[in-house]
C-alpha positions as CSV (number, residue, x, y, z in Angstrom):
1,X,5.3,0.6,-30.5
2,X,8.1,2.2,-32.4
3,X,8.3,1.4,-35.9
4,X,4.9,1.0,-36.2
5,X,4.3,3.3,-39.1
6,X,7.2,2.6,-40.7
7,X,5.4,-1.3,-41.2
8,X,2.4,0.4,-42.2
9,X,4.0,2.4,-44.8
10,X,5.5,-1.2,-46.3
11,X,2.3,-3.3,-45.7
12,X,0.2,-0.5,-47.4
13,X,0.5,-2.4,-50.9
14,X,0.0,-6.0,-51.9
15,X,3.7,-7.5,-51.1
16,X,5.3,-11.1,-50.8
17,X,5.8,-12.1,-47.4
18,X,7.6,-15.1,-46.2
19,X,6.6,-16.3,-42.7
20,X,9.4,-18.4,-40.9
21,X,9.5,-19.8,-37.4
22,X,11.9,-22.3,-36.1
23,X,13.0,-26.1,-36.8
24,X,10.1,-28.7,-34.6
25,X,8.1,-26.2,-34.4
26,X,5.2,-26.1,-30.8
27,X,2.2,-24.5,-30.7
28,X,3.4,-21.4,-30.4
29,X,5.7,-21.2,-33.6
30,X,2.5,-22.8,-35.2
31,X,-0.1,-20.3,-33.6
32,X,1.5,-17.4,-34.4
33,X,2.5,-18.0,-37.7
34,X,-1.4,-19.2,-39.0
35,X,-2.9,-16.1,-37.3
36,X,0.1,-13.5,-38.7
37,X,-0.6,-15.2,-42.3
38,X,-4.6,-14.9,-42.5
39,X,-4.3,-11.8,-40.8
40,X,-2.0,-10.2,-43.9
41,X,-3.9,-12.8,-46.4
42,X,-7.1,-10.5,-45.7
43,X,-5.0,-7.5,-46.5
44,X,-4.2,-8.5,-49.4
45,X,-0.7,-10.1,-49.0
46,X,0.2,-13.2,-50.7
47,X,1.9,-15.3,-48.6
48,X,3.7,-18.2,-47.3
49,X,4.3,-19.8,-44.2
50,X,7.4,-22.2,-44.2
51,X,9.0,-24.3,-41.3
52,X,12.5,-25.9,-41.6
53,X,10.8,-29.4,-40.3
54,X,7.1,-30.8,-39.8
55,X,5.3,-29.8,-36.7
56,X,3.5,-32.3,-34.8
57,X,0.2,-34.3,-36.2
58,X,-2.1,-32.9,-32.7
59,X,-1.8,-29.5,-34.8
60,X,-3.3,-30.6,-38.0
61,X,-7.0,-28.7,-37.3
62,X,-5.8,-25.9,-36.9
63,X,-7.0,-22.9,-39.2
64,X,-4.3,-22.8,-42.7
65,X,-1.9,-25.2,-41.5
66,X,-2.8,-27.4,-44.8
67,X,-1.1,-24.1,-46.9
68,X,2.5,-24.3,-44.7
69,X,5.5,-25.6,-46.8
70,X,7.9,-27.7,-45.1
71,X,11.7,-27.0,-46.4
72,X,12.7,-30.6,-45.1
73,X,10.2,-32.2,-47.6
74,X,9.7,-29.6,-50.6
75,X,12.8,-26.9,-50.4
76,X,12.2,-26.3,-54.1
77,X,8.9,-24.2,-53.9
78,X,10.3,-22.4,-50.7
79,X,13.3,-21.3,-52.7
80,X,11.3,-20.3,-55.8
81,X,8.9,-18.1,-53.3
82,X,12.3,-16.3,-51.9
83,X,13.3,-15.3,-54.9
84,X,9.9,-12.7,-55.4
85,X,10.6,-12.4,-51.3
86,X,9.4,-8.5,-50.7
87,X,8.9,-9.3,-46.7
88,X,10.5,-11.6,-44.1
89,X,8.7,-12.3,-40.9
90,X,10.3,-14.1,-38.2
91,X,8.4,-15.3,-35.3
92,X,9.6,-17.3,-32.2
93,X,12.8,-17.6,-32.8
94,X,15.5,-14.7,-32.9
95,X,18.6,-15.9,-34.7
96,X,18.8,-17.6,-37.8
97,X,20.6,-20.5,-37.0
98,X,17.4,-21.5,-35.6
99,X,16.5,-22.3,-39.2
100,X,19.3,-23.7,-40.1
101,X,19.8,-24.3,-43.9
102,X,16.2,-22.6,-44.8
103,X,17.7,-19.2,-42.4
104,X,21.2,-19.7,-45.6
105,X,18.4,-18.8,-48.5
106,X,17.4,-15.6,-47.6
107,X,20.2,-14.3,-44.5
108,X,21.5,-12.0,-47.0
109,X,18.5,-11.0,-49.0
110,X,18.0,-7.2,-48.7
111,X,14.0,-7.3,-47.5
112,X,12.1,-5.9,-45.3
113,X,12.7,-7.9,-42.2
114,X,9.8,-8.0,-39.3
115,X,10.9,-10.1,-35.7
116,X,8.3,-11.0,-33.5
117,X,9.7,-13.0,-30.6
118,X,10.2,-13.6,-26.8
119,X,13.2,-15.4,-26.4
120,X,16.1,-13.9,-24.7
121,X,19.1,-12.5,-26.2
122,X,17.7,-11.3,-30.0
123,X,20.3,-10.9,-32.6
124,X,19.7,-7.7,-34.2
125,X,18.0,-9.2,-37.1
126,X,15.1,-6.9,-37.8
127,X,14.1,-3.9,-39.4
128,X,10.7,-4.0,-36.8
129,X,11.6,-5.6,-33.9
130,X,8.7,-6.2,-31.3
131,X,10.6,-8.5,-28.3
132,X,9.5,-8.9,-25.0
133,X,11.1,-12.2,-23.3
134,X,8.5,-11.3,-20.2
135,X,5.8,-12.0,-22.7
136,X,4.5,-15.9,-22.0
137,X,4.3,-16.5,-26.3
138,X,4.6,-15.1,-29.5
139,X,0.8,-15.2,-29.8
140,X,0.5,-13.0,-27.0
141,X,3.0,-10.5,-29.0
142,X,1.4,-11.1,-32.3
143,X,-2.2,-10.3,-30.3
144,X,-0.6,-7.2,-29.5
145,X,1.0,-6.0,-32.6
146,X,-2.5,-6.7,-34.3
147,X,-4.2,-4.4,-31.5
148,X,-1.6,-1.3,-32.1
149,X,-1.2,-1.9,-35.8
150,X,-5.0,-1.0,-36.0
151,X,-7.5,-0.9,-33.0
152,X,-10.1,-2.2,-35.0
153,X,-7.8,-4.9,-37.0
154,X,-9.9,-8.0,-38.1
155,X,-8.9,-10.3,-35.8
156,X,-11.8,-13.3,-36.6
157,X,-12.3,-16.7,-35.3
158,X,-9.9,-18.6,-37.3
159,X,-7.2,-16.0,-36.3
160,X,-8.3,-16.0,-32.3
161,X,-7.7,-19.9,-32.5
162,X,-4.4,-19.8,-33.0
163,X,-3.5,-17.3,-31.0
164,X,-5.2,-19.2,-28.1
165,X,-3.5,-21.9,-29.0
166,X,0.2,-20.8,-28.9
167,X,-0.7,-19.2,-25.8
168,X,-1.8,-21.7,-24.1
169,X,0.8,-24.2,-25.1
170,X,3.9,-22.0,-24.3
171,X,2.5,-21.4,-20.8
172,X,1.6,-25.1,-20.0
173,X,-1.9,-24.3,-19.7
174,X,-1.4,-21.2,-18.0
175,X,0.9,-22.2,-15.3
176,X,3.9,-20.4,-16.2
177,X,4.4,-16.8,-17.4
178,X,1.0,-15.3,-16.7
179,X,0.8,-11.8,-16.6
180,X,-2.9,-9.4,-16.0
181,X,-2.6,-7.9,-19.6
182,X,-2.0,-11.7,-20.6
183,X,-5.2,-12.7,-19.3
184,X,-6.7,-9.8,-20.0
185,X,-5.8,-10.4,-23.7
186,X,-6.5,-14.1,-23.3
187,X,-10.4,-12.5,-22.3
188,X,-10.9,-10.6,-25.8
189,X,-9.8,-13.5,-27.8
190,X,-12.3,-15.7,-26.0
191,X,-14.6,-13.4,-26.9
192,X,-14.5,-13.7,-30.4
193,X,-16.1,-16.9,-29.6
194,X,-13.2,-19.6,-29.1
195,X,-13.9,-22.8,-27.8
196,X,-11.4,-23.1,-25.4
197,X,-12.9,-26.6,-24.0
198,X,-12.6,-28.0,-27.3
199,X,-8.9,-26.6,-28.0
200,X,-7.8,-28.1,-24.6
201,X,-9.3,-31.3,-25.7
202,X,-8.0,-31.5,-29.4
203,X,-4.4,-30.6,-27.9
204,X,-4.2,-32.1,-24.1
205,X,-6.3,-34.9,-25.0
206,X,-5.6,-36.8,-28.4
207,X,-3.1,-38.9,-27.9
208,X,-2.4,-42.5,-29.3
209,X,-2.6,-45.7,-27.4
210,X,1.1,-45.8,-28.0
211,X,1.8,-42.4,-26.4
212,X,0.6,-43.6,-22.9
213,X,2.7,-46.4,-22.8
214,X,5.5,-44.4,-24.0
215,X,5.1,-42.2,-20.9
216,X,4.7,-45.1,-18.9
217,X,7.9,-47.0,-19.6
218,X,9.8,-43.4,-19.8
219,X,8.3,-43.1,-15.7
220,X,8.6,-46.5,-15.3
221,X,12.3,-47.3,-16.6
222,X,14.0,-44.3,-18.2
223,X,13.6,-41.8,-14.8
224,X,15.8,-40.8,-12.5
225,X,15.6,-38.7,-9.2
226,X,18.9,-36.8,-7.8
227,X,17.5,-36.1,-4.6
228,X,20.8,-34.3,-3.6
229,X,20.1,-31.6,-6.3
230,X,16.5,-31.6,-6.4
231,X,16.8,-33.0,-10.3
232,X,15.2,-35.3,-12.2
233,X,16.3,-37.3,-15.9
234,X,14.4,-39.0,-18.1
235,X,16.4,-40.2,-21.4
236,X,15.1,-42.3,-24.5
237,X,17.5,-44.1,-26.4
238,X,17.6,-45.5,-30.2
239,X,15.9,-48.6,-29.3
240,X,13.2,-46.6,-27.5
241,X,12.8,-44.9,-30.7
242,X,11.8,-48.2,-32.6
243,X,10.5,-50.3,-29.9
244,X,7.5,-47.4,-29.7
245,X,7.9,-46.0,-33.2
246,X,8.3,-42.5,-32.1
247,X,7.5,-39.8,-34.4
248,X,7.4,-35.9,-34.3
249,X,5.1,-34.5,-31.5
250,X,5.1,-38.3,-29.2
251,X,7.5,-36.6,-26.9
252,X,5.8,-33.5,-26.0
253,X,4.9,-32.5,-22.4
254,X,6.7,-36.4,-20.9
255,X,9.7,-33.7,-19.2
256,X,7.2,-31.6,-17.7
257,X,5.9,-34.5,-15.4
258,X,9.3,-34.8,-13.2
259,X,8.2,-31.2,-12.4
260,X,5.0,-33.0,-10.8
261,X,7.1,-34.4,-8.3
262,X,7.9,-32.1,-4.8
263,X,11.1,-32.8,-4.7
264,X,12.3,-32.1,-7.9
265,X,12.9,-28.3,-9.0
266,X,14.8,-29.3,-12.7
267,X,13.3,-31.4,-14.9
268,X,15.9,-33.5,-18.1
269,X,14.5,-35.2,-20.7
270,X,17.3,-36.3,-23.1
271,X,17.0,-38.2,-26.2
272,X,19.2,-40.1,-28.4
273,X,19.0,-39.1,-31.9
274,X,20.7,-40.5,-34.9
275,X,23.5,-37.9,-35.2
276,X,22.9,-35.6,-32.2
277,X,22.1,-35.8,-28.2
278,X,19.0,-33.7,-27.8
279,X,18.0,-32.1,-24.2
280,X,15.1,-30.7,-22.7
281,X,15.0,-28.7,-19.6
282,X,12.4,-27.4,-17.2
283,X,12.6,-25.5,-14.1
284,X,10.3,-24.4,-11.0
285,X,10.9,-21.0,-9.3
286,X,13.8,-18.8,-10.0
287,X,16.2,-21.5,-11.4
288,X,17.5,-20.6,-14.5
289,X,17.9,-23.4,-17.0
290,X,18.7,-21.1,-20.0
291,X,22.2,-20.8,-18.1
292,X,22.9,-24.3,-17.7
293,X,21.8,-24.9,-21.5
294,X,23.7,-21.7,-22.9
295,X,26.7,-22.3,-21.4
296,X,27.2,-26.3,-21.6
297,X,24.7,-27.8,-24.2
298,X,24.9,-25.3,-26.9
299,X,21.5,-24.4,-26.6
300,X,19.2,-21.7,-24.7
301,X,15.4,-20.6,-24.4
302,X,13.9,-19.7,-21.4
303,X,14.4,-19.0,-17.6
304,X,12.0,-22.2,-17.1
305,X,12.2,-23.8,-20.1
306,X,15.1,-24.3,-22.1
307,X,17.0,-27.4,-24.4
308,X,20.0,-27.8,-26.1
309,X,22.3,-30.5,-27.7
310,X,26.0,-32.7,-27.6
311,X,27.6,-34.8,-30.0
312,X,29.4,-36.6,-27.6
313,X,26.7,-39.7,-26.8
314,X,24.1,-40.8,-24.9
315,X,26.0,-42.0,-21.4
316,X,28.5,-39.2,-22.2
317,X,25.7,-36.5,-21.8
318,X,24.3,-37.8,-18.9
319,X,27.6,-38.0,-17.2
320,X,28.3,-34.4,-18.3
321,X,24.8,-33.3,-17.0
322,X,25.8,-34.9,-13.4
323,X,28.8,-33.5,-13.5
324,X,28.0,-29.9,-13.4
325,X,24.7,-30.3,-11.0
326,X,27.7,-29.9,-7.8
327,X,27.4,-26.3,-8.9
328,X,24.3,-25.5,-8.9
329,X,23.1,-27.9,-5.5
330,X,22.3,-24.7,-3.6
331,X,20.3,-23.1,-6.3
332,X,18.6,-25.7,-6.9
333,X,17.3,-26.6,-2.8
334,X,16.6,-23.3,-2.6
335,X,12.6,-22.9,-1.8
336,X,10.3,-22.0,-4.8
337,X,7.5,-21.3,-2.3
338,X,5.7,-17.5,-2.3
């Protein structure tokens, strides 16, 4: 792992280390950023782990998350912790505007700068770089940084929790990116004694009365099927917002089930947000939704999973999405069997 020694050399002393990962953070962002901070906590680090906005309430057992600062609600003690800044780790995300005005405080701050990631494209943001976008998570790179930083490292409970859970978040309970050294590495954290049922359960199955019927009405009267394109939309409008009181984290995993559905190969899930048009998309197969989101939604991500954003309204954004599906019709009716 080149530059390995060189972080060894820097982490050799007590330092300050500032932990980022990016705006709504999932249970990757989340996973990877408990385990990295309890893991340099028992080195001797102090540290802090801050996220531009509040991750989602289906997280909140989860090993140190009760220590992360959020720069939406308290950007004071965040910008009073930069100013001692010795070390900037950034994982699961790999440019700064993915942080937006928390990425301004410390974008020009001569640190020692540590990226973890596996998106695609990396801006050259790092003074350690460890990116692998065939890795299914972070966790599973942070797994491995811990391994070849020191084969013995003290990678305990608490620590294998997270990491289990940002890996089996980002690969939608191990459907999507799965690799042998993935499930090989998946094997030595359960051995450390996670309880993987129990994980599953406090993730997959603690929702709200209110979530269900949120999915319901989004299957029931927000979806449409394209059939000539293989495509399906769900959208949420403002009034969807209040009629259902929709808060951070309600949303999560209601795109993934127009992938459910045979004839669909791209899933949309678009929501109208006070100032901005958010998008979600999903994929099956070889179809690459970081194009379409890259080159038309400002956004990017993954080959299967990607989002992005307009400013041009609700019905606007849906017209542009149909708009441009004509160019993809035989990529997307193209067979995603074996």
């Amino acid at each position: 792992m080149e530059g390995l020694e060189e972080v060894r050399s820097i982490l050799a002393n007590p330092k300050n280390i500032l932990i980022t990962s990016h705006r709504n953070p999932d249970g990757d962002a989340i996973g990877s950023s408990l385990a990295m901070a309890i893991w340099l906590k028992r080195l001797g680090h102090h540290v802090m782990v801050a996220f531009p906005s509040e991750y989602p309430a289906i997280y909140g057992w989860m090993p140190g998350i009760d220590e992360v600062e959020i720069f939406d609600i308290d950007s004071e003690n965040i910008t009073r912790f930069i100013e001692s800044m010795e070390v900037s780790i950034i994982l699961d995300y790999n440019s700064l505007s993915r942080i937006d005005k928390l990425g301004d405080l410390f974008k020009d701050k001569d640190v020692y700068t540590m990226l973890i990631d596996h998106h695609l494209y990396p801006d050259p943001i790092g003074d350690f770089i460890l990116s692998d976008t065939d890795a299914s998570s972070t966790c599973e790179l942070v797994y491995r940084f811990f391994c070849e930083y020191a084969p013995q490292s003290n990678i305990d409970l608490d620590i294998a929790e997270c990491l289990y859970t940002g890996i089996v978040t980002d690969t939608g309970g191990f459907q999507y990116s799965t690799t042998p050294s993935l499930f090989r590495a998946v094997a030595s954290i359960q051995e450390l004694g996670v309880n993987t049922r129990a994980i599953h359960d406090l993730i997959f199955n603690a929702l709200n009365e209110k979530n269900l019927r949120l999915l319901g009405h989004c299957l029931s009267n927000r979806m449409e099927i394209l059939d000539e394109f293989k495509t399906g939309i769900i959208f949420l409008n403002k009034h969807d917002f209040a009629v259902f009181d929709i808060q951070r984290g309600d949303k999560e995993g209601i795109v993934n089930y127009l992938l459910k559905l045979k004839n669909v190969n791209m899933a949309i899930f678009i929501r109208q947000q006070p100032s901005i048009i958010k998008i979600s998309f999903r994929s099956k197969g070889d179809f690459s939704v970081e194009e379409i989101a890259k080159n038309y939604f400002n956004g990017g991500g993954h080959r299967n999973a990607s989002g992005g954003y307009t400013k041009i309204g609700l019905a606007a954004t849906i017209d542009l999405i149909k708009s441009i599906l004509p160019d993809y019709k035989e990529q997307l009716n193209k067979s995603i069997l074996l």
